[in-house]
Each structure stands twice: as structure tokens, then as C-alpha cells.
N, C-alpha and C positions, 0 to 999 in steps of 0.2 A: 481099135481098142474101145468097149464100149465102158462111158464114166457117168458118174453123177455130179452134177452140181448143184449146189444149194445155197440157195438166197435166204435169208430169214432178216426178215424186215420188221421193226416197230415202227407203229402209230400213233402219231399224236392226235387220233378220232377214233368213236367209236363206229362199228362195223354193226349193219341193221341184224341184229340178233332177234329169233324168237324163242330161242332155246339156250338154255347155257353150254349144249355142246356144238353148236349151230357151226358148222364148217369143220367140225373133227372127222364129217367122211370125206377120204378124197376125190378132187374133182381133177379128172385126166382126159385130157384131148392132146392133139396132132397139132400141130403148128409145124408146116415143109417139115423141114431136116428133126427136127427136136418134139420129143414128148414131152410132155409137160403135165405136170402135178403140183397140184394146191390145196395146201392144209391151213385151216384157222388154227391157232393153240390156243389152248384154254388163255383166259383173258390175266391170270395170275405169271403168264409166262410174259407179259409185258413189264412187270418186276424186274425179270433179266436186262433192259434196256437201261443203255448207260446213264448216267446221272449227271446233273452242272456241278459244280462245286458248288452253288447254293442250293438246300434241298427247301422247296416251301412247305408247309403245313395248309391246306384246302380242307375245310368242313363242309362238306355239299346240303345240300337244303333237304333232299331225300335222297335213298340210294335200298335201290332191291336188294330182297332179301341172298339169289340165287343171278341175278344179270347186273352186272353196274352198269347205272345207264344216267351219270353223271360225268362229267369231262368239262377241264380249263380248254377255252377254245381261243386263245391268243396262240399267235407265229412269228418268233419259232416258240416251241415249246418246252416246257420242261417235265412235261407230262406224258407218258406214254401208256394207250390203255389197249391197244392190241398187238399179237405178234403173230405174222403168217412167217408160213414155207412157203418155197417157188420150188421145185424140183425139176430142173432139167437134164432130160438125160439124152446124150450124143454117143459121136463117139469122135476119136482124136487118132492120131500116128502112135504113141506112145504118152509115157510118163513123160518124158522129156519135152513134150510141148503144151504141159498144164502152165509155167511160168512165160510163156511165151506171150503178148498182149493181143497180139491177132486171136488166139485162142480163146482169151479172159472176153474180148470182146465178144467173141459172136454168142459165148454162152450168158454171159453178165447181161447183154442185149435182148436176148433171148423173155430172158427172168423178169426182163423192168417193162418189156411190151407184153407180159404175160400179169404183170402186176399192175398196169398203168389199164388195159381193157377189164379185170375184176374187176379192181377200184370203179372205172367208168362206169361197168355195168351195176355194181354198190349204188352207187350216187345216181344211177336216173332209175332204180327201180326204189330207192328207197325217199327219190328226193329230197334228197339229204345236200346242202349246201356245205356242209363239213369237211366233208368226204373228198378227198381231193389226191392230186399224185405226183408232183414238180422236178421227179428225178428226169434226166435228161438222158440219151441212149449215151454210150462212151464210145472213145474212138481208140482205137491201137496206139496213137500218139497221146492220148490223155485218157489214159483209162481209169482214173479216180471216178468214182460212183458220189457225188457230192449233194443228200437231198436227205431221209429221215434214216435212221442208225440203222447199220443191218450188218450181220456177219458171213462169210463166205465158206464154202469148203469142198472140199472135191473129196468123190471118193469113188473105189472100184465097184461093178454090180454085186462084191459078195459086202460091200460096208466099210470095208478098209479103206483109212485116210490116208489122202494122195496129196495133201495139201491145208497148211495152216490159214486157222480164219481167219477174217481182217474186219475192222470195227473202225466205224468211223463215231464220233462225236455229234451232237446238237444241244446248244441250253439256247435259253432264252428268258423273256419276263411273261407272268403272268397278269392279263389285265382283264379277264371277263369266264363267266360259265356258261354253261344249261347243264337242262336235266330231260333226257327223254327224245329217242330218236324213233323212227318208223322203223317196224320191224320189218323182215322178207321170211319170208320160208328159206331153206337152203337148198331144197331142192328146184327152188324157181329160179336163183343164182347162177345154178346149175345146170339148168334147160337152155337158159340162157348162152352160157359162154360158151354150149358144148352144139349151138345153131349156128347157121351161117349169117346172122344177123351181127350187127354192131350194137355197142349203147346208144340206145334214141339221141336224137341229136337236136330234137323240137326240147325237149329234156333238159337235157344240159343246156343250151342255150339259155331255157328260162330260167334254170340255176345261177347262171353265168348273170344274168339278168339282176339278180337278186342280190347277188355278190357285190353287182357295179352298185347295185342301188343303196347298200350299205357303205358304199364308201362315197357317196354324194357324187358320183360320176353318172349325171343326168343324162348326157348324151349317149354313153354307151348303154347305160340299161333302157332304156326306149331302144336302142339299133336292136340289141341284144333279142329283147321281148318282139319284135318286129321277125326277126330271124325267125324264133321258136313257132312265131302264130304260120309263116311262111311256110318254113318248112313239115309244123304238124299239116296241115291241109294238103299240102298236095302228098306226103306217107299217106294220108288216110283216103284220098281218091283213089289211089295204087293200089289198098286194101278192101274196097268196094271193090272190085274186078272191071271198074268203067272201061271202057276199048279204050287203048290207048294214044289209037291212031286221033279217034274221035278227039279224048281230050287233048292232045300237042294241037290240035287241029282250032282248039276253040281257047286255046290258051294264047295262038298266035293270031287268030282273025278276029277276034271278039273284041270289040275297042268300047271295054267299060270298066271305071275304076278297080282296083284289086278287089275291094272287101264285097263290089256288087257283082263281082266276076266269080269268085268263088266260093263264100259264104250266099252265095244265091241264086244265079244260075244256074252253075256248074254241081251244086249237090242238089237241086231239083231235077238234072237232067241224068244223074248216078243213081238218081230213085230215093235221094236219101231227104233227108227233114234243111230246109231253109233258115239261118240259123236267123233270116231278118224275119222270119216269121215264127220261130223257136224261141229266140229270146232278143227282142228286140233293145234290149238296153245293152246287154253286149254286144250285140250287132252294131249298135252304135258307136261302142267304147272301141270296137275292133276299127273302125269308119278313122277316129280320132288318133288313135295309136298311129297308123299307118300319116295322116296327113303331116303329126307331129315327126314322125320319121324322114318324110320329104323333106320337111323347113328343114333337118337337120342335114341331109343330105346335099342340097342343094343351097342353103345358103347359110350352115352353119352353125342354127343359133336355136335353142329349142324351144319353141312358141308354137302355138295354133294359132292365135289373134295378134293382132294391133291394137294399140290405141287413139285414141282420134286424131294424134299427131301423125301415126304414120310408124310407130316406135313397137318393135316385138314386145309383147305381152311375154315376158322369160315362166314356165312355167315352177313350180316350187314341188319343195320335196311330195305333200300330199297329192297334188295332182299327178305327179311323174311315177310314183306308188302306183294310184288305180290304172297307169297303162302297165306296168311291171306284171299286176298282178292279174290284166287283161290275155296275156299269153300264157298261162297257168291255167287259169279261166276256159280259155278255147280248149287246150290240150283237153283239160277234163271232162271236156263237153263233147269233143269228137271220139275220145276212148267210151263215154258211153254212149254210144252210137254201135261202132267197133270196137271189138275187142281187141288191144295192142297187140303188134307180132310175139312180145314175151313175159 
């Protein structure tokens, strides 16, 4: 029996819009067993998401005339400014095993890995730190869905309901705003989820990076931005078409520092621009970043120097900043070289 099911989830962030109907066409791909369809709703259908018992009053500083593109960005929230559809369609034995949990799972599952790679792809093409997705998959023995509001419902291919929706709750306080996100096209959203690529991961990393850095968690935003410089360089060696035998060949026999191994041999010998001859003060900062990631690696504590006693120099928020913002930095600087896969 073939069914539908339907997730419809509110957000407490705004979705990189350039349109106000920006995701009203739908976006349908293959995932194995299940089809899969994703609809934005217009941004007034986040109204329907449920409420705290306290309701606040927020006056935003500006607000368009046709896009809001203001949002309270405290967690959890009590604010909600977007609502998608997930539509999954399967199929089942019968009616008699829409109540069943094995059933709830594999399609509930289905819906939050179909929502959890948008969202991904959202947030590293709009770089947006906002943007985020914390539901967890569910299991047959705990199939409560416990992450932002959303309601469920089944139904037959001709629309007929098979099954009451279910709502869960979130309040919380407000303590901070903005105003103004990076917008996407929707059909680049769309190019996107419908390739066999993933969400960049050099991307999110430095997002991730950014996030630590906001909560004064030095150590992991340095590892964090270390990841993202890491792993943009060698996606982007892969995207030169360099042999590959060549580069594993010079990645394992070449015994020199990381940043002189690959911001400088190794894209001299891909034919591309040397980035310690491109831009040498980020060549530098990239030089830095990485050393300060060893000290942390290896013994803990996040310094580049000593001091004459012998005693780590701890470095402080604005120095731990310019490595943060040194993997953001690289990204940008190897996308324009190459053009990213999406």
C-alpha cells in the first residue's frame, strides 16, 4: 500500500531567502526505499507553531518590507519564523501498520535525515551559523521525535487521512537578535540536494568553529578551524583533477610541515597559485593556526610561545579570533581559485 507521510516542522532561524516565495517549488529526490519532497511555507505559516504560555513582545531594529529578515536567536526559543514540509512517500502492509513504531520509525527517520542534509546544505551554502538541526533519528523503542515543534500525519495517494497529527511543544527565554541573513537562490539549494555531493564539511566545520568561538571554547574553535583549513585543501586538490596516485604519493613521502606541504608545494605542482606567494600574511596565519593546534593536540594548553620562565603564553580571545577567522579566510581564497562542487 502506497502512503504519505508528512513532517511539517517550525524554526526557530531564518532560512537564506532571496524571494518571498523562495522554496514554494518543490524539491523531490530518491533517498533508497523513499521519495522524498520539500516544501518551504510561506514564512506567515510559522504563526501556526505553538506558543509558551509566556508570549514576548520584540520590536526589531528593521524589518522588510516583503522578506523578514529579523529573528530572536536565543535556545530554545520562543520564536518561530519558518515552516517546512518533508513529504515521504513509501509504502506499508496495510492501514493496520501506520500505528506500529517500526513503521513510525523508518518513515519519521526518513523525514529528519531529509531535514537534518537541507538544513546542512542551508547553513554551508548560506554560511549562516543560525541555521542549525538537533533532532536525533528515533528508534522503535523511543520513538518520541524530541527537538523543534512539528506535526505528523499520514495519508493515502488520493489525500485521505490515515492518521492523527502529533505536536510536540518548546518555549524558552529570549536573550539576543539580528537582523539580516545571506540569501541563496533556490534553485542552487536545489542543484545541490538533488547531486551526489554532501554539505561541505571544510564549511561547517568553520561554522562550527565560530560557534565554539562564541562560547569562549578556545580550544575547540582553533581544532575546529584547523579541520575546515584541512579539509578545504585537499576537496580542492581533488577539484584540480591533480593524479591521485601522485598526490597520496607526495602526501606520504614528502617530510615537510603541513602548511609548506600544501599551501606550497603541492598547489605549485597542481599548476595552481602558491598561497605563500599569493598572500603571504595568510600563509603565515595558516603556518600559526596549525602550530597552535599542535600545542593543543599534544600537550593541551592553547599557546604558540613561552615566556622567559618556560610558562605557555595562553592565547586570548582576539588572537584565537584571527585563527577562527583564518579558515574562513583559506576557504575563500581556494573557492576563488575553483569554483566549489555546488
Amino acid at each position: 500500500m502506497n502512503v504519505l507521510f508528512e513532517f511539517t516542522l517550525y524554526l526557530p532561524f531564518l532560512l537564506p531567502r532571496d524571494l518571498k516565495d523562495w522554496g514554494s517549488q518543490p524539491l523531490d529526490y530518491v533517498d533508497g526505499e523513499f521519495k522524498i519532497r520539500i516544501v518551504v511555507l510561506p514564512q506567515e505559516a510559522a504563526k501556526k507553531a505553538p506558543e509558551s504560555v509566556e508570549n514576548l513582545t520584540a520590536t526589531p531594529s528593521w524589518a522588510s518590507p516583503d522578506i523578514s529578515t529579523w529573528q530572536i536567536t536565543s535556545t530554545p526559543h520562543k520564536y518561530f519564523y519558518e515552516a517546512m514540509v518533508v513529504a515521504v512517500f513509501g509504502t506499508i502492509d496495510g492501514p493496520e501498520d501506520i500505528p506500529r513504531p517500526i513503521t513510525r520509525a523508518r518513515f519519521l527517520n526518513a523525514a529528519i535525515e531529509a531535514t537534518r542534509r537541507f538544513l546542512n546544505f542551508c547553513r554551508a551554502l548560506a554560511r549562516d551559523t543560525e541555521i542549525y538541526f538537533t533532532g536525533p533519528d528515533i528508534a522503535p523503542e523511543q520513538p518520541t521525535f524530541a527537538s523543534f515543534p512539528h506535526c505528523e500525519g499520514w495519508f493515502d495517494p488520493d489525500g485521505a487521512s490515515l492518521g492523527t497529527d502529533a505536536t510536540n511543544f518548546c518555549s524558552g527565554e529570549c536573550i539576543g537578535g539580528r537582523s539580516g541573513t545571506k540569501p541563496v537562490p533556490w534553485e542552487r539549494v536545489q542543484s545541490a540536494m538533488k547531486s551526489a555531493s554532501e554539505p561541505r564539511r571544510d564549511v561547517l566545520a568553520a561554522l562550527d568553529s565560530q560557534i565554539a568561538l562564541s562560547d569562549y571554547d578556545h580550544h575547540k574553535a582553533v581544532l575546529l578551524s584547523a579541520i575546515a583549513v584541512e579539509v578545504a585543501i585537499k576537496g580542492f586538490l581533488q577539484r584540480t583533477g591533480m593524479d591521485v596516485d601522485l598526490l597520496r604519493k607526495l602526501e606520504d613521502s614528502v617530510e615537510l610541515r603541513f602548511w609548506e606541504k600544501y599551501f606550497d608545494l603541492i598547489l605549485r605542482l597542481a599548476s595552481q597559485p602558491s598561497l605563500k606567494e599569493a598572500n603571504p600574511e595568510l600563509y603565515k596565519r595558516v603556518e600559526i593556526l596549525f602550530r597552535v593546534r599542535n600545542k593543543i593536540a599534544h600537550e593541551g594548553i592553547c599557546y604558540l610561545e613561552k615566556n622567559g620562565k618556560g610558562v605557555p603564553i595562553r592565547l586570548r580571545f582576539p588572537q584565537v579570533s584571527e585563527l577562527v577567522a583564518t579558515g574562513t579566510q583559506v576557504i575563500d581564497w581556494l573557492d576563488s581559485l575553483i569554483a566549489p562542487p555546488y
